[in-house]
N, C-alpha and C positions, 0 to 999 in steps of 0.2 A: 371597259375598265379592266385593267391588267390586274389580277391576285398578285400575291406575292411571290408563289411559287412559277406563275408564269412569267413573270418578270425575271425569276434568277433562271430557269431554261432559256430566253430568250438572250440573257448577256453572255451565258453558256456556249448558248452557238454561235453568237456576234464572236467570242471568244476564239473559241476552234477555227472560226472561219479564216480569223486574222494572224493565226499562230503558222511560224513558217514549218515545213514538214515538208524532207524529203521526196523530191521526187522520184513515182516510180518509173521505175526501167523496164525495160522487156528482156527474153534470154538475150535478142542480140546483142540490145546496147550495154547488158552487164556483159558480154562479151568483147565488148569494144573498149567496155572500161579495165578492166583487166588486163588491155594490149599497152593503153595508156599508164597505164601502172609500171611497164617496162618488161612484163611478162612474156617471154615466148611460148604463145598458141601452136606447138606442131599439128597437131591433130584438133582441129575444128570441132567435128561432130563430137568426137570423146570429151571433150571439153564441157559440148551444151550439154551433153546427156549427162553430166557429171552434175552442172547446175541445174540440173531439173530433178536431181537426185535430193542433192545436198544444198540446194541454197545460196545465191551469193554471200548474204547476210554468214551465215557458219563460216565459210570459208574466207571471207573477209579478215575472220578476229587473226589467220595466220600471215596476213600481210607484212605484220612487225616483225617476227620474225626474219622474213627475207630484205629487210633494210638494213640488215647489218650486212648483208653478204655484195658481193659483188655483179654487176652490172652482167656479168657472162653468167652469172648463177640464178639469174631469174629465168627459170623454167614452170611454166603452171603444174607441170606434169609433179615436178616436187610437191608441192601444194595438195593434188590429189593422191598422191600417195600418202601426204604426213596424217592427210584426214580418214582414209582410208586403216593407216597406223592406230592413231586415237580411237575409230568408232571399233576395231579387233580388243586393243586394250580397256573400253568400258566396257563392253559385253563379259572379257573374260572376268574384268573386276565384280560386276554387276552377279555374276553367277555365284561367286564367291563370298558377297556379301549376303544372297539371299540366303546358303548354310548357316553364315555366324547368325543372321538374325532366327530362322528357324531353332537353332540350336539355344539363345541366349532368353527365346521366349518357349521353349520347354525348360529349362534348365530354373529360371528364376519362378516360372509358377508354378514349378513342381518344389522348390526351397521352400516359397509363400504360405503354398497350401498344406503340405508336412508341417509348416510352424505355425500357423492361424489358421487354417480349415479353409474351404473349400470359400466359403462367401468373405473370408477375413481380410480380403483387399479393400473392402466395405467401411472396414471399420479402421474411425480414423489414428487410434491409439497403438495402430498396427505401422505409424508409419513415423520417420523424424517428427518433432514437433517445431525443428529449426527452419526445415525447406519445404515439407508437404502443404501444399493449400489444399485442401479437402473437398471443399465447395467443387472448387472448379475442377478437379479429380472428376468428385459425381456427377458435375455438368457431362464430361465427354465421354463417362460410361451412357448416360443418359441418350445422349446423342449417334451412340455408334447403335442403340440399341433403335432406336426411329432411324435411322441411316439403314441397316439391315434388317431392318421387321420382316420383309418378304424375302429372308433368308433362310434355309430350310431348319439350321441351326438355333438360328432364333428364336425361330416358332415352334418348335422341339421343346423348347426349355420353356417356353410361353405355355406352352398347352400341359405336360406335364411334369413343370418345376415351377408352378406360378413366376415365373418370370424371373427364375434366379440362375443368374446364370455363373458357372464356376471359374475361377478364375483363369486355368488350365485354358478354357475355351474361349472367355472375352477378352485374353491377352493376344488373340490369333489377329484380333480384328485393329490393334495396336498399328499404329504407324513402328517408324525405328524413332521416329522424336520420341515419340510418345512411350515408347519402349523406355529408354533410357531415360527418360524422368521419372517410369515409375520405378528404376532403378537405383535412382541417385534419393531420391524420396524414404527409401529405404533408411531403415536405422543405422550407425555405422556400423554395431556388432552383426546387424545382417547384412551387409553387404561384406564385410570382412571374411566371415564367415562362409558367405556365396564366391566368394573370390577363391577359396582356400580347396575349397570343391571340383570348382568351372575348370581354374588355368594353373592354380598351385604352382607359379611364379612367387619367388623371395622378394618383397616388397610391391607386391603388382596393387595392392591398393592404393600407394603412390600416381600413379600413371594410369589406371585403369580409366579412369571420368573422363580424361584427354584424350585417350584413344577412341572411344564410343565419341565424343564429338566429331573426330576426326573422319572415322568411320558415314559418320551420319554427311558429311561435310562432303567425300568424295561420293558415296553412294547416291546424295539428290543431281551432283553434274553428271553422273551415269545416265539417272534415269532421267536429264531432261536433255540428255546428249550434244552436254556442255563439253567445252574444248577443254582437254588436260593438258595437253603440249604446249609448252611455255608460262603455263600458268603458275601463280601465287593461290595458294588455297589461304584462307582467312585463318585459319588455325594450324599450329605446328604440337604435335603430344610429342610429350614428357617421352624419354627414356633414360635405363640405366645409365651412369656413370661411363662405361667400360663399351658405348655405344656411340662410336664419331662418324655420323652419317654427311657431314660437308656442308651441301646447302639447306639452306631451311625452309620451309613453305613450298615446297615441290611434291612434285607426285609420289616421288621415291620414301619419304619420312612419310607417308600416307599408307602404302603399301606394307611399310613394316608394322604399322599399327594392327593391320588386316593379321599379318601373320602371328601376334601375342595375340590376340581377342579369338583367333581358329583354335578349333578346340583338339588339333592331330595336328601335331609337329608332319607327320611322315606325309598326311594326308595333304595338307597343305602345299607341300614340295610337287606332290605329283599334282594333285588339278591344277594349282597356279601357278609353279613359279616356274618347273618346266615348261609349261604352255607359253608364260611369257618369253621365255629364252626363245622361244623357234619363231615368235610374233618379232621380237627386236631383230636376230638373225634377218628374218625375213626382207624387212628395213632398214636395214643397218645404211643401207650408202643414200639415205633419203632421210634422214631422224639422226640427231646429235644428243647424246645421253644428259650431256648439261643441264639442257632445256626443259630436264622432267624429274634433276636429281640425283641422276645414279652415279655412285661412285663406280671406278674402274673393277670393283671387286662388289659391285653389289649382289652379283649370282650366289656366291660365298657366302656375304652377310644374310641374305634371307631361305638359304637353305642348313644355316648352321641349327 
């Protein structure tokens, strides 16, 4: 006699069994498909080693792309170089995000702790009454602290702080989601106030919540080295008036967000935007600026 839970595993896999699902291919026959696709293979081996690298699957998503071009312009060789473009440009973005977030979680725990003390992200009268859920706050402090228990920090604080750990130090352990909601969480005279500090931009409390989305939006396709070339990111931030960036939901309005939330005008120019110039140079006759946002003058725009 069948339980019930054996019964729903058993429609489970009757289920799966009957569901259609891609066939798999091997390097050659994703090589064969590729030829089918209209591609010219110069170099064979360069090719497979390239999909034993990178995956057919990844390099698939730049197929659309080259259907707008012409029939003499399908060369795979394009293809591995656009991606070869992309994985240069998320590392360098990826670097550059790791300072804003290093920087945005000393900079708010150190406001936090100056105006509430050391435990006062605890308490929930520390925080809006409009968007803080408190509960669920103290659920994922809860949980980062069983997540890292055999962390050296943890157990630091465990043996001599009975287990209180200051805010300085359990905002390290903070995702950037997680960052930015205990952010927006905030009061608005403290975030106003932390704004006025951070980046002392004219109106940046405006735009600032949008650019931290944005930020959060390109930094997860970094790190799960999702494809930027050609894309539409889900969210576009706010900017000044006196800011006409062309397309919208491109890499390029992404990027300028990166440079308002960096806390060094100067500094910013030299790690990223120089580095970008000699990455696009690099590719210029393989990568169409269109396809990621930049206007003709975008080197201008983000080193002003």
């Amino acid at each position: 006699m069948f339980y019930v839970s054996q019964w729903r595993t058993f429609l489970y896999v009757e289920m799966i069994n009957n569901m259609e699902v891609k066939k798999f291919c091997t390097f050659d026959e994703q090589l064969e498909n590729i030829r089918k696709k209209g591609f010219r293979i110069s170099d064979p081996r360069k090719c497979m080693s390239f999909l034993k690298r990178n995956s057919y699957y990844s390099c698939s998503a730049y197929f659309h792309y080259f259907e707008l071009k012409s029939e003499s312009d399908l060369d795979f060789e394009s293809i591995m170089k656009i991606c070869e473009f992309d994985s240069k440009v998320r590392n360098l973005i990826f670097y550059i995000i790791e300072e804003i977030e290093h920087s945005l979680k000393t900079q708010i725990s150190y406001f936090h702790a100056e105006k509430y003390g050391a435990l006062g992200y605890l308490q929930k009268e520390n925080f809006s009454k409009k968007y803080h859920d408190h509960e669920k706050f103290i659920n994922m402090i809860a949980k980062h602290k069983v997540k890292n228990c055999k962390n050296d920090i943890i157990k630091h604080h465990n043996k001599n702080y009975d287990g209180n750990v200051p805010i300085w130090v359990m905002i390290n352990f903070f995702t950037i989601g997680e960052l930015v909601h205990f952010y927006k969480d905030m009061k608005t005279a403290d975030r106003k106030a932390f704004l006025r500090d951070y980046i002392d931009l004219p109106n940046s409390f405006k735009y600032f919540d949008s650019w931290l989305k944005c930020i959060t939006d390109v930094r997860n396709r970094c790190a799960h080295y999702s494809r930027l070339y050609f894309f539409n990111f889900p969210n576009s931030p706010k900017f000044f008036q006196d800011i006409n960036i062309g397309l919208r939901y491109k890499l390029f309005e992404q990027i300028l967000a990166l440079k308002f939330v960096f806390h060094n005008k100067n500094r910013f120019n030299k790690m990223f935007v120089h580095k970008l110039k000699k990455i696009i140079d690099c590719y210029d006759r393989y990568i169409d600026l269109k396809y990621i946002g930049f206007p003709d003058n975008w080197f201008e725009i983000l080193c002003k």
